[in-house]
Phi, psi and omega in degrees: 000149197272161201280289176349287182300291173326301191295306174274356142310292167326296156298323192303293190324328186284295188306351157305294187282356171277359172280322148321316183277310169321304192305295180332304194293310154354280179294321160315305176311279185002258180302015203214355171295155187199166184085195237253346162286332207305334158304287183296281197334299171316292184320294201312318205283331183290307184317308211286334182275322158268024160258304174001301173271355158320278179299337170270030145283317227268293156353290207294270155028276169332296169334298188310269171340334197241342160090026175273202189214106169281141207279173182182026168249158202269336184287319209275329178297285154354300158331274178327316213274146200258293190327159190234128157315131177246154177212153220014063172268111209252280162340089224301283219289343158301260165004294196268339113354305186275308161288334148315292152314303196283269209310010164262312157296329146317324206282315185279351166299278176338309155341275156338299172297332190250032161255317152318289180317293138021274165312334130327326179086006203242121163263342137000271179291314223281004172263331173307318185297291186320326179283326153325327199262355161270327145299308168319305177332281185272354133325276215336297197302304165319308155344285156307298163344280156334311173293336209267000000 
């Protein structure tokens, strides 16, 4: 594998399992949610835990394609992962907070990766990333919105 390619294995893994962690929390807010949001909520939070699972297919996939070994264990994630695990989280706008804050950090991984990737030369991830980072945009912005 070219030195290049090793360096955006590497980040991806990291956006793999930070993805991962996105996901978890996701299925947590889900199922833990409560109170007077609890419908729009509920739905939302399921849509966003299956584009999710999209997107670490997709992650992992790439990885493969570019001749890495994407990780896949729940230790390596855990290990890996920037993102922080939420936990009991009940409260629609606490919850959706929260999902704010990760995709805001998400937004800036994507970023990174596709200014690597950029460099690299791999127009592959840096178009996955640009599309990413337009799904992220307008979450953040829907979000807020909501919140504001």
């Amino acid at each position: 594998m070219k030195t290049e390619n090793q360096k955006l294995v590497e980040k991806l893994n990291k956006l793999l399992a930070d993805y991962q962690i996105y996901y978890q929390n996701l299925r947590g807010l889900h199922w833990n949610v409560k109170g007077a949001m609890f419908f729009m909520l509920h739905e939302k939070y399921e849509e966003l835990y299956n584009q999710a699972s999209e997107v670490i297919d997709e992650i992992a996939e790439r990885i493969l394609m570019i001749g890495g070994e994407p990780l896949h264990t729940f230790g390596d994630y855990v290990q890996t992962a920037t993102l922080k695990e939420v936990k009991n989280i009940s409260e629609g706008k606490t919850g959706v907070e929260s999902v704010l804050e990760n995709t805001r950090f998400l937004l800036g991984s994507f970023n990174e990766i596709m200014e690597a990737a950029e460099e690299a030369g791999d127009e592959g991830t840096a178009s996955l990333m640009s599309d990413w980072i337009g799904f992220a945009e307008k979450q953040i912005w829907m979000l807020e919105s909501y919140l504001a």
